[in-house]
PDB file with one MODEL, atoms N, CA, C and O in Angstrom:
MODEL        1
ATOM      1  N   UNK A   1     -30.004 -49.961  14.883  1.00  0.00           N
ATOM      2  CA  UNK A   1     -30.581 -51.285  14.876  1.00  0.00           C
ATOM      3  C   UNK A   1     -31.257 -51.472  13.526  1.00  0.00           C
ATOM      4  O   UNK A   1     -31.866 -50.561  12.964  1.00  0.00           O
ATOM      5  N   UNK A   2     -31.121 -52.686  13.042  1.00  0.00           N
ATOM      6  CA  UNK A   2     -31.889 -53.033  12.011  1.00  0.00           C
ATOM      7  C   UNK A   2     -32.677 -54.064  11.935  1.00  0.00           C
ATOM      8  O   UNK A   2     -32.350 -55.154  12.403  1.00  0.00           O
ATOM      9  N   UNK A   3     -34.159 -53.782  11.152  1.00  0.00           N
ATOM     10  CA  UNK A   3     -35.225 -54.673  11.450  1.00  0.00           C
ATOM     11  C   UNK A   3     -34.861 -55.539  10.287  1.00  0.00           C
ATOM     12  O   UNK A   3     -34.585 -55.308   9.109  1.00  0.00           O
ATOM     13  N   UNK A   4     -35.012 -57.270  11.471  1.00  0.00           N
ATOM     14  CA  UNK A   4     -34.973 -58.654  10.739  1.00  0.00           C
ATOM     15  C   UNK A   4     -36.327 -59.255  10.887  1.00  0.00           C
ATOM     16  O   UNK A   4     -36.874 -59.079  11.975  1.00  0.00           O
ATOM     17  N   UNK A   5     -36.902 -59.876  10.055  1.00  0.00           N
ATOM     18  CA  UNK A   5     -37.937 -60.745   9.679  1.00  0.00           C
ATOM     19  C   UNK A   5     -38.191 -62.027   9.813  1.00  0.00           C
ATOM     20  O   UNK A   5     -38.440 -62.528   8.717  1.00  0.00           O
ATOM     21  N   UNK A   6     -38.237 -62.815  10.732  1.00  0.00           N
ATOM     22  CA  UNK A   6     -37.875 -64.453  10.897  1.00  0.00           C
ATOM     23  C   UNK A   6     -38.818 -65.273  10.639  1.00  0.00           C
ATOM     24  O   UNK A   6     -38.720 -66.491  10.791  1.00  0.00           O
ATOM     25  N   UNK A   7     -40.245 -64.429  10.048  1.00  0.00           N
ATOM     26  CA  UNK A   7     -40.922 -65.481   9.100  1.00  0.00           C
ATOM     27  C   UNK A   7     -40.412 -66.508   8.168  1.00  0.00           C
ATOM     28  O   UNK A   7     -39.320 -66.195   7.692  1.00  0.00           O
ATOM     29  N   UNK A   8     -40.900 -67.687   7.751  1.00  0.00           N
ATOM     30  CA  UNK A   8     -40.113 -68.160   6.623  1.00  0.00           C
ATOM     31  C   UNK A   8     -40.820 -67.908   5.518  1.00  0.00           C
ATOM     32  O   UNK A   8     -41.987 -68.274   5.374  1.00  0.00           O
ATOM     33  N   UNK A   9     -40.058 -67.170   4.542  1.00  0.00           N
ATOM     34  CA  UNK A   9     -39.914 -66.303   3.332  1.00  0.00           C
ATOM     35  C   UNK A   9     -39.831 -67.350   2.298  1.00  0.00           C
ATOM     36  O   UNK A   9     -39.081 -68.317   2.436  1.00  0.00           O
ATOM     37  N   UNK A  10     -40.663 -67.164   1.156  1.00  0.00           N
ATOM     38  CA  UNK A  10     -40.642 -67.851  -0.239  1.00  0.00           C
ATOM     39  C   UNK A  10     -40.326 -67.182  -1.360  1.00  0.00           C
ATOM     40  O   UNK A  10     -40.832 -67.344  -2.470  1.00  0.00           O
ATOM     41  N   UNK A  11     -39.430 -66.384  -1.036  1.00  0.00           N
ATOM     42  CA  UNK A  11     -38.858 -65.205  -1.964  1.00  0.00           C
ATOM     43  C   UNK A  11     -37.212 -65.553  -1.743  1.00  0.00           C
ATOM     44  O   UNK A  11     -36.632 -66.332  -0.987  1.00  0.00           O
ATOM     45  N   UNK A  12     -36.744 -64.593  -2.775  1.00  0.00           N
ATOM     46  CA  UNK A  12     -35.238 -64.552  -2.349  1.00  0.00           C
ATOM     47  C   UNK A  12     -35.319 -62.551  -1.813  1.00  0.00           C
ATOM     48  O   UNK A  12     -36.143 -61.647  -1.951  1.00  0.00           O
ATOM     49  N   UNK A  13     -34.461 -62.639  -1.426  1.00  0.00           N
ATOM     50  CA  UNK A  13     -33.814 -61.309  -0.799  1.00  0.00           C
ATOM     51  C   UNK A  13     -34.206 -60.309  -1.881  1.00  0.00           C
ATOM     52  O   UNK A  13     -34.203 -60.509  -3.095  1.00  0.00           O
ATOM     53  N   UNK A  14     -34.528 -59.251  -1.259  1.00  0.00           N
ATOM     54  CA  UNK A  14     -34.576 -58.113  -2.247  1.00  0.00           C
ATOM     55  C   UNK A  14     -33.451 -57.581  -1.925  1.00  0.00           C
ATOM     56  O   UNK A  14     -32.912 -57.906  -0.867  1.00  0.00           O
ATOM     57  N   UNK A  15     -32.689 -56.350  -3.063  1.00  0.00           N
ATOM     58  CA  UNK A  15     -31.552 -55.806  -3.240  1.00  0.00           C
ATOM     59  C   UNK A  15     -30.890 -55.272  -1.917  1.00  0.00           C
ATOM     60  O   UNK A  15     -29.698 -55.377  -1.627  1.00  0.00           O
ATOM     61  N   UNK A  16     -32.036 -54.585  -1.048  1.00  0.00           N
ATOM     62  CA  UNK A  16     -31.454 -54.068   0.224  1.00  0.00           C
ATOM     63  C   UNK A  16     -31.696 -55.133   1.271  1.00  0.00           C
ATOM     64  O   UNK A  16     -31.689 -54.609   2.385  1.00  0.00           O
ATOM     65  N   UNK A  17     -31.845 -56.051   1.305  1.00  0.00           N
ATOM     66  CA  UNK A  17     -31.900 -57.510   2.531  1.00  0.00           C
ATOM     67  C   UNK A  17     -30.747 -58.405   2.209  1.00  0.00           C
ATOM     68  O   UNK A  17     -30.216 -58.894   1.211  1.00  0.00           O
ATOM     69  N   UNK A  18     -30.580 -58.397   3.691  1.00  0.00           N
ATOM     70  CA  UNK A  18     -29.908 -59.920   3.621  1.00  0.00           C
ATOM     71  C   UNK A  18     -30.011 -61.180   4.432  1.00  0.00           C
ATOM     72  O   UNK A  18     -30.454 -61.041   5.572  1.00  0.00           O
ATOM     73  N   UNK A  19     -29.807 -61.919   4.189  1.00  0.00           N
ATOM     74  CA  UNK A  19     -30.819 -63.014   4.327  1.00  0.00           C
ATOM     75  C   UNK A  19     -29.517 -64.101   5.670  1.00  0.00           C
ATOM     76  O   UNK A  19     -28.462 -64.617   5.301  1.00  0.00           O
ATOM     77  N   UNK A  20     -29.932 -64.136   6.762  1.00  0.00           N
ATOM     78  CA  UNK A  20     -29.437 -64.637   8.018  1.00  0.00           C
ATOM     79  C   UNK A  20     -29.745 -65.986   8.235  1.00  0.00           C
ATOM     80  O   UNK A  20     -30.797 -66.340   7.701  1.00  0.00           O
ATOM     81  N   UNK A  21     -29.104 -66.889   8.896  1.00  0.00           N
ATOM     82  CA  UNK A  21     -29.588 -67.979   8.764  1.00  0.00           C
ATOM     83  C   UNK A  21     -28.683 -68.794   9.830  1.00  0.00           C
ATOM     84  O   UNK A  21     -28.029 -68.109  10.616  1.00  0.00           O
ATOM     85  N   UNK A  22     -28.607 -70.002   9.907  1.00  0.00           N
ATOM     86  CA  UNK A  22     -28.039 -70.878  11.380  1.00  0.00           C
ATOM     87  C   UNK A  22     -26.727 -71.117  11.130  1.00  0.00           C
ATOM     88  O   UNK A  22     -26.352 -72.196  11.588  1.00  0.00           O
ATOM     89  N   UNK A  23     -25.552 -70.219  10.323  1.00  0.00           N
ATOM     90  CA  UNK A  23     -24.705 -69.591  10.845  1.00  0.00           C
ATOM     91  C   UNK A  23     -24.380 -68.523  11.455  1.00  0.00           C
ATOM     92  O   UNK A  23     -23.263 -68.320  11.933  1.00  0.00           O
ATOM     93  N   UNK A  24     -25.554 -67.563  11.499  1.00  0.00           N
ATOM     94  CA  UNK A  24     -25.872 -66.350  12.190  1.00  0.00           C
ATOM     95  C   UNK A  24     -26.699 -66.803  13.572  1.00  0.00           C
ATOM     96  O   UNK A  24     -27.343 -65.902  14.109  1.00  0.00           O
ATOM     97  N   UNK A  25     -26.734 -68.144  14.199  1.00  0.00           N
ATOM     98  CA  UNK A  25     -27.148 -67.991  14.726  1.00  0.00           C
ATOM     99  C   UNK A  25     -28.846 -68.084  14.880  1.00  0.00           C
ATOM    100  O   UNK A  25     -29.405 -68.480  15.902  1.00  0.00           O
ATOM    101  N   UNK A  26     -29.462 -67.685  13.782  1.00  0.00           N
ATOM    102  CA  UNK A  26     -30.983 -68.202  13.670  1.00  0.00           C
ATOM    103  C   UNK A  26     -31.562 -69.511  13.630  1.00  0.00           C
ATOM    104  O   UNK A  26     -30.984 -70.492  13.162  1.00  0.00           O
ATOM    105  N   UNK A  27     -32.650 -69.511  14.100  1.00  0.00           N
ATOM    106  CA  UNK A  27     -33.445 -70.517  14.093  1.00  0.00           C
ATOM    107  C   UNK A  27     -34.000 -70.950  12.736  1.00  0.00           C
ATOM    108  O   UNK A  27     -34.201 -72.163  12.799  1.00  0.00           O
ATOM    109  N   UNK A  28     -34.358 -70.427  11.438  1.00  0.00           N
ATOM    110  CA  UNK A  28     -34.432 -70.303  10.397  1.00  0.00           C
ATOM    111  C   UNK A  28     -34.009 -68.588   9.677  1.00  0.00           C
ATOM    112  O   UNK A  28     -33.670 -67.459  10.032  1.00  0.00           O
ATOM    113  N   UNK A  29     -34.327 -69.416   8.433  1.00  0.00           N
ATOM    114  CA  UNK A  29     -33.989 -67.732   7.284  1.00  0.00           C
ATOM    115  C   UNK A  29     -34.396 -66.243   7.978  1.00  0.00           C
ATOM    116  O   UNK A  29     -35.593 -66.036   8.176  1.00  0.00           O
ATOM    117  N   UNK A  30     -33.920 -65.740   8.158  1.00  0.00           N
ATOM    118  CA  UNK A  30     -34.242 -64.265   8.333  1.00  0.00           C
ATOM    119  C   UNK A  30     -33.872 -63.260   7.708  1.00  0.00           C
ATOM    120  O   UNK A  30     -32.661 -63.050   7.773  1.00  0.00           O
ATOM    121  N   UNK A  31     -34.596 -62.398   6.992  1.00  0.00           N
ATOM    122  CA  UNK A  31     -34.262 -61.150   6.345  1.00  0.00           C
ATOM    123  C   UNK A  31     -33.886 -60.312   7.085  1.00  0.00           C
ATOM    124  O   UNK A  31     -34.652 -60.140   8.034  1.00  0.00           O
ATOM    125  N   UNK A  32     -32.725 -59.485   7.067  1.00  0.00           N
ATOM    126  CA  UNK A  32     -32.869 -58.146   7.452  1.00  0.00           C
ATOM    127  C   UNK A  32     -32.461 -57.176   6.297  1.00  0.00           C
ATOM    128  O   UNK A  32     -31.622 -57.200   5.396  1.00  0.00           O
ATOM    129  N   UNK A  33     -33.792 -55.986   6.886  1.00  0.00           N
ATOM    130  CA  UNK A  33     -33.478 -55.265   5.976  1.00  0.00           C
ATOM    131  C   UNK A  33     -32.598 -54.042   6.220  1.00  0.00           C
ATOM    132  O   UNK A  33     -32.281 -53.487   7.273  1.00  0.00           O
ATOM    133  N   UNK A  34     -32.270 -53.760   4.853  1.00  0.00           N
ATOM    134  CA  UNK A  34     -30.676 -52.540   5.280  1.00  0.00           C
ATOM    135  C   UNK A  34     -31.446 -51.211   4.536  1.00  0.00           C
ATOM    136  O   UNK A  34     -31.106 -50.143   4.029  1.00  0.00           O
ATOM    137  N   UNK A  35     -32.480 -51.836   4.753  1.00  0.00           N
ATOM    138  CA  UNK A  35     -33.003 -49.793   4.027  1.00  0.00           C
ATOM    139  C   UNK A  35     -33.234 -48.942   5.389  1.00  0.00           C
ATOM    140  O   UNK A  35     -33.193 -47.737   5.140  1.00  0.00           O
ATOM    141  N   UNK A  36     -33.437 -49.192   6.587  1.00  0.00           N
ATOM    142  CA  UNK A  36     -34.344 -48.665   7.139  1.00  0.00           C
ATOM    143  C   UNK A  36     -33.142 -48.982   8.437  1.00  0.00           C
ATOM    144  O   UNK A  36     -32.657 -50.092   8.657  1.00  0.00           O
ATOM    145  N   UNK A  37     -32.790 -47.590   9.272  1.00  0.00           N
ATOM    146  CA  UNK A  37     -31.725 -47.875  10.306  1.00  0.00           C
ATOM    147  C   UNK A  37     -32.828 -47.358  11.884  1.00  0.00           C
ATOM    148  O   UNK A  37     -33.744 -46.539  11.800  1.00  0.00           O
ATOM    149  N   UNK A  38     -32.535 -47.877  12.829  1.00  0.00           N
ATOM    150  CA  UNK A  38     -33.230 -47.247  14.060  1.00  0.00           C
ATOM    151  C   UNK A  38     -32.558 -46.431  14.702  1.00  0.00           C
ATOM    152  O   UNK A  38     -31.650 -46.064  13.957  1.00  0.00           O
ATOM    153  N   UNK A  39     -32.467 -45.778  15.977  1.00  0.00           N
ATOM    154  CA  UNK A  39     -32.097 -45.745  16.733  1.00  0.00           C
ATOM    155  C   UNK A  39     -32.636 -46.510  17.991  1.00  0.00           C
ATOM    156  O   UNK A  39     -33.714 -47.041  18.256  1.00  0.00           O
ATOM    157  N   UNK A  40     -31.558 -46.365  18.599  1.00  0.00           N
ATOM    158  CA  UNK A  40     -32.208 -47.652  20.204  1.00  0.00           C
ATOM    159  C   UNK A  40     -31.312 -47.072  21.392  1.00  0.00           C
ATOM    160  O   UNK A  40     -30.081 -47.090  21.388  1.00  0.00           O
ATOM    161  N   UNK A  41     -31.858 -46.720  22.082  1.00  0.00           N
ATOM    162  CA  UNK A  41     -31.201 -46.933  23.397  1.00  0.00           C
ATOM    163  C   UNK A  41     -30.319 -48.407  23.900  1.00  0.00           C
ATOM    164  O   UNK A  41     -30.930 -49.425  24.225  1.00  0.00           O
ATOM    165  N   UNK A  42     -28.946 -48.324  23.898  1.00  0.00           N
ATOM    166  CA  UNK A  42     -28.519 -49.541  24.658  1.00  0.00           C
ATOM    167  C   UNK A  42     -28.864 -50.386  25.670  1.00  0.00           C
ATOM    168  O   UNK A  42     -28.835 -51.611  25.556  1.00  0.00           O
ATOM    169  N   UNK A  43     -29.215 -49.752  26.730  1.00  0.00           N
ATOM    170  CA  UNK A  43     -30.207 -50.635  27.910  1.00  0.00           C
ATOM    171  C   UNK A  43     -31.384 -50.865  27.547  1.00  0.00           C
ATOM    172  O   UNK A  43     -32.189 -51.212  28.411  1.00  0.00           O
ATOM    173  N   UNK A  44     -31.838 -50.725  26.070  1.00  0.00           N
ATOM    174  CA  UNK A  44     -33.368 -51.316  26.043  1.00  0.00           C
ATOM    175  C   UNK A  44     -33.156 -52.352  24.914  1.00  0.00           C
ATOM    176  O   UNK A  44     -34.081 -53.001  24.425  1.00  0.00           O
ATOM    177  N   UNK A  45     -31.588 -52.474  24.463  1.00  0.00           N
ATOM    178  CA  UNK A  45     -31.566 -54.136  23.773  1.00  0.00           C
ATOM    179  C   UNK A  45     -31.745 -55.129  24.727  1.00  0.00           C
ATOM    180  O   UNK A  45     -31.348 -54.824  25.852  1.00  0.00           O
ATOM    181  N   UNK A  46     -32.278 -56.336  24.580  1.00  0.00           N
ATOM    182  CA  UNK A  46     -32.227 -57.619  25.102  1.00  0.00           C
ATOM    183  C   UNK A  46     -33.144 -58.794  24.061  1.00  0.00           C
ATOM    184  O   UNK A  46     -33.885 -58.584  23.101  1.00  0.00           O
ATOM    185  N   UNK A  47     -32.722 -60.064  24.728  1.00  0.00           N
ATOM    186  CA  UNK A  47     -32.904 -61.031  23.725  1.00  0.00           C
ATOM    187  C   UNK A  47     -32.106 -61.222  22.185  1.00  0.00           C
ATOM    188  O   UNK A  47     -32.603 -61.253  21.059  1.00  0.00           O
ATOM    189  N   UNK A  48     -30.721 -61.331  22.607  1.00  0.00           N
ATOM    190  CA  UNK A  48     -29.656 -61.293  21.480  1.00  0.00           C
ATOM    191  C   UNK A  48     -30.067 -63.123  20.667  1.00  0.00           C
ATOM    192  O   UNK A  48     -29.690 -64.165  21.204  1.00  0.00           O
ATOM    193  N   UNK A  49     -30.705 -63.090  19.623  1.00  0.00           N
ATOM    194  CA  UNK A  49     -30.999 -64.550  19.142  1.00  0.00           C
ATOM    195  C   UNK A  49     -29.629 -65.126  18.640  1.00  0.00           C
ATOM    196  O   UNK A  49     -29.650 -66.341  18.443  1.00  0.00           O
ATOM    197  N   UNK A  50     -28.212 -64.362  18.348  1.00  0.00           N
ATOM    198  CA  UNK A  50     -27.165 -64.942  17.747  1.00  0.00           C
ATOM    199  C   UNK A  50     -26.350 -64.271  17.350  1.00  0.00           C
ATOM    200  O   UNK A  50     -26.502 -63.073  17.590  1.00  0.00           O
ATOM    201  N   UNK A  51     -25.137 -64.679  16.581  1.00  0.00           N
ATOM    202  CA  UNK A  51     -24.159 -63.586  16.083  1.00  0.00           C
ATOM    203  C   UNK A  51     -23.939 -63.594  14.900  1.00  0.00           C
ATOM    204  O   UNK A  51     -23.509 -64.570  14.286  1.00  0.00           O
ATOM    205  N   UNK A  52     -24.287 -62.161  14.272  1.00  0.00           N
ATOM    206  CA  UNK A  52     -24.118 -62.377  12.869  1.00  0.00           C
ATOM    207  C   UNK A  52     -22.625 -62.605  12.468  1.00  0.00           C
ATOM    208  O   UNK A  52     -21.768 -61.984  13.097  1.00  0.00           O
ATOM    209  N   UNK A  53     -22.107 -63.794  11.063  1.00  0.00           N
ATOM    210  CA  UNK A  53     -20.948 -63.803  10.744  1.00  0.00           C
ATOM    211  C   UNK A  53     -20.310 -62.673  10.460  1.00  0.00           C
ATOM    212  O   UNK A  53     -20.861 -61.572  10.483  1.00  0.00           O
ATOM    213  N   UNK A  54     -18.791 -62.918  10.098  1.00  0.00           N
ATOM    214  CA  UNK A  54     -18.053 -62.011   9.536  1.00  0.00           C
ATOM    215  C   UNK A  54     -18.320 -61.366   8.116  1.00  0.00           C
ATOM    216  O   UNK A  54     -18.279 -60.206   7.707  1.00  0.00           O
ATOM    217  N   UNK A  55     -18.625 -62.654   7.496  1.00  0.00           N
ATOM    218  CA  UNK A  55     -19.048 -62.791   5.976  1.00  0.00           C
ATOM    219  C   UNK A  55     -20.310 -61.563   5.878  1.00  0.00           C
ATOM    220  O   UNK A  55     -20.072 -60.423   5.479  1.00  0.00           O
ATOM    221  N   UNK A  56     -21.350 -61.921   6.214  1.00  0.00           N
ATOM    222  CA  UNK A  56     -22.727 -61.354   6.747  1.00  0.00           C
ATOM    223  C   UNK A  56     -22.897 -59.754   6.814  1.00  0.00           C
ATOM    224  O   UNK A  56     -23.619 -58.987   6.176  1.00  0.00           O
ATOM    225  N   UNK A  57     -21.844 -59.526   7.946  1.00  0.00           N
ATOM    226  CA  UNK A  57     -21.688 -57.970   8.330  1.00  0.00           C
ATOM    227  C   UNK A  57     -21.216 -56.938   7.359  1.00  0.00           C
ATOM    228  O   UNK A  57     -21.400 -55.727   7.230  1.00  0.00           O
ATOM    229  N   UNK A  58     -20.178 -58.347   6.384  1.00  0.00           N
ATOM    230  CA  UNK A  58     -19.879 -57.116   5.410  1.00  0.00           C
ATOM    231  C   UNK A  58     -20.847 -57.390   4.570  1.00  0.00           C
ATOM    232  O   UNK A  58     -20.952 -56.303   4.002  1.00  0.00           O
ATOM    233  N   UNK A  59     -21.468 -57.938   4.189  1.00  0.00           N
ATOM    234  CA  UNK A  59     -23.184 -57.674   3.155  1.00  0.00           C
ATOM    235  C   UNK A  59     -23.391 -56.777   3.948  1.00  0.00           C
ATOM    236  O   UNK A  59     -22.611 -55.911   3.550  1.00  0.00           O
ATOM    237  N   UNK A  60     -23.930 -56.354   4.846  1.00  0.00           N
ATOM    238  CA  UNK A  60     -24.941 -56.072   5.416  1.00  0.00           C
ATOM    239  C   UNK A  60     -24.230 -54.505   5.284  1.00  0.00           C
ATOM    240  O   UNK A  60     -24.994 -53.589   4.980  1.00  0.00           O
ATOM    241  N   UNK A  61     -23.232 -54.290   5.440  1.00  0.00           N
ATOM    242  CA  UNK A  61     -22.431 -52.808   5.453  1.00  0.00           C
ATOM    243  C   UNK A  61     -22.194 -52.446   4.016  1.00  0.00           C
ATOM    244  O   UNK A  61     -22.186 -51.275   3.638  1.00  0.00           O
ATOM    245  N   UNK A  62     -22.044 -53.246   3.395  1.00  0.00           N
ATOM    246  CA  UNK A  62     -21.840 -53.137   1.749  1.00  0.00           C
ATOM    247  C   UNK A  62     -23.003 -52.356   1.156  1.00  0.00           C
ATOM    248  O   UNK A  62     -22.959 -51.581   0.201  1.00  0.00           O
ATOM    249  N   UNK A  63     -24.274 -52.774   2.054  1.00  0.00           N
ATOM    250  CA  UNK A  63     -25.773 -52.718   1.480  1.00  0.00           C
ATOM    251  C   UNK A  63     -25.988 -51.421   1.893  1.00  0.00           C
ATOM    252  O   UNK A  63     -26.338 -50.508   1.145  1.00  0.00           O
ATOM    253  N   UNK A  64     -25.689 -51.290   3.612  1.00  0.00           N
ATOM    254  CA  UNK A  64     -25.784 -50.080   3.903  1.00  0.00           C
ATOM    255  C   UNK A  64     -25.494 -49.157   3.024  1.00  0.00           C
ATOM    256  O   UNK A  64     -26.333 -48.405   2.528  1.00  0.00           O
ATOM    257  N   UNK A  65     -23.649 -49.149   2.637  1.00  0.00           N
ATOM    258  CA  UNK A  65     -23.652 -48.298   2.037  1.00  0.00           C
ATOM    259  C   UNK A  65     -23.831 -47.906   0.532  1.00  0.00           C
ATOM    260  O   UNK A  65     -23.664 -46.737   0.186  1.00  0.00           O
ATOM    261  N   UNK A  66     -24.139 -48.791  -0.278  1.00  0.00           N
ATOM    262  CA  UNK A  66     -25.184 -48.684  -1.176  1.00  0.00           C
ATOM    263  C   UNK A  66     -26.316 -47.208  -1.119  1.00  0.00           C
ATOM    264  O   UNK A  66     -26.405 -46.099  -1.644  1.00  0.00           O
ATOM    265  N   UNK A  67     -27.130 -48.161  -0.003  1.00  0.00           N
ATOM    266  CA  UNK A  67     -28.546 -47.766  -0.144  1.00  0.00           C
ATOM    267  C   UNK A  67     -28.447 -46.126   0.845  1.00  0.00           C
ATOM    268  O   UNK A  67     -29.397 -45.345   0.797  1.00  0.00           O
ATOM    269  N   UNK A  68     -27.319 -45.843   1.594  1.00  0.00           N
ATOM    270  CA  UNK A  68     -27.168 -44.483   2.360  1.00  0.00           C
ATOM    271  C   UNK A  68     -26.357 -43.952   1.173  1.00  0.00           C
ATOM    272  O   UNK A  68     -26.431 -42.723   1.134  1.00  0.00           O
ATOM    273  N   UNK A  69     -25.601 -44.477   0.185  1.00  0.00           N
ATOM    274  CA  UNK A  69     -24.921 -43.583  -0.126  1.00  0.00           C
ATOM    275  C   UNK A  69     -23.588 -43.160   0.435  1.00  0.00           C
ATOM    276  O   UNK A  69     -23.023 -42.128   0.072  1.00  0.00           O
ATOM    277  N   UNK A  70     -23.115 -43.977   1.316  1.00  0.00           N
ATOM    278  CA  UNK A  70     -21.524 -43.415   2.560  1.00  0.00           C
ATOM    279  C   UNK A  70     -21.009 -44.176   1.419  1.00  0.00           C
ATOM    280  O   UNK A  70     -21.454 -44.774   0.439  1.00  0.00           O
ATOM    281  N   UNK A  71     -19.355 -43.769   2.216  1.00  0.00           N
ATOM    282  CA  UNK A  71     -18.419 -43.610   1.523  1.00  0.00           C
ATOM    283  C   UNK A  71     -18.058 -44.763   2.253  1.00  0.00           C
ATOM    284  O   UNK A  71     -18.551 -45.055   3.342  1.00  0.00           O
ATOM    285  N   UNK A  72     -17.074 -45.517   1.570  1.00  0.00           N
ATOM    286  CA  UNK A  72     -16.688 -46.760   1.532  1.00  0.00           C
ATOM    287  C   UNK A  72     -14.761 -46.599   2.483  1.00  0.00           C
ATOM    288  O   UNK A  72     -13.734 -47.053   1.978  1.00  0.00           O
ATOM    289  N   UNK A  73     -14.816 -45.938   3.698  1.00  0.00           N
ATOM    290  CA  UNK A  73     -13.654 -45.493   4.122  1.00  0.00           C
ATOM    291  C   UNK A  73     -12.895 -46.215   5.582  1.00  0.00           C
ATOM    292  O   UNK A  73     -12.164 -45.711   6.435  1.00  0.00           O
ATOM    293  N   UNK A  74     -13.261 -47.149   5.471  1.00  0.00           N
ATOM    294  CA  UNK A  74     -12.706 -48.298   7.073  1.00  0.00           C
ATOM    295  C   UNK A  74     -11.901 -48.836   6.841  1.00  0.00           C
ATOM    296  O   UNK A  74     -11.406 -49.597   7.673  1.00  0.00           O
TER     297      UNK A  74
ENDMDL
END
């Protein structure tokens, strides 16, 4: 899981965020950031606010692997 921010932000994105918004589904701008990964138990997700795009996921995996360092192999 990765932590998103749905304050509204007067910044632009820092290098490891990406920035979500009401094609994802949000109510306004949301950061998430891709430095920092969780773990979660599946039965303790709930409250899905939307779906991130296609476009989106690959930022968001691009960033990942950036900032982890993986190998770029899918």
């Amino acid at each position: 899981v990765l932590f998103c921010t749905s304050q509204r932000q007067s910044r632009a994105p820092r290098p490891f965020e990406v920035m979500l918004n009401a094609a994802d589904g949000m109510d306004w701008e949301t950061f998430c950031d891709c430095s920092i990964l969780y773990a979660v138990r599946v039965d303790l997700l709930f409250g899905q606010r939307g779906h991130v795009s296609l476009e989106r996921r690959r930022e968001i995996r691009g960033k990942l692997r950036d900032f982890f360092r993986l190998a770029a192999t899918d």
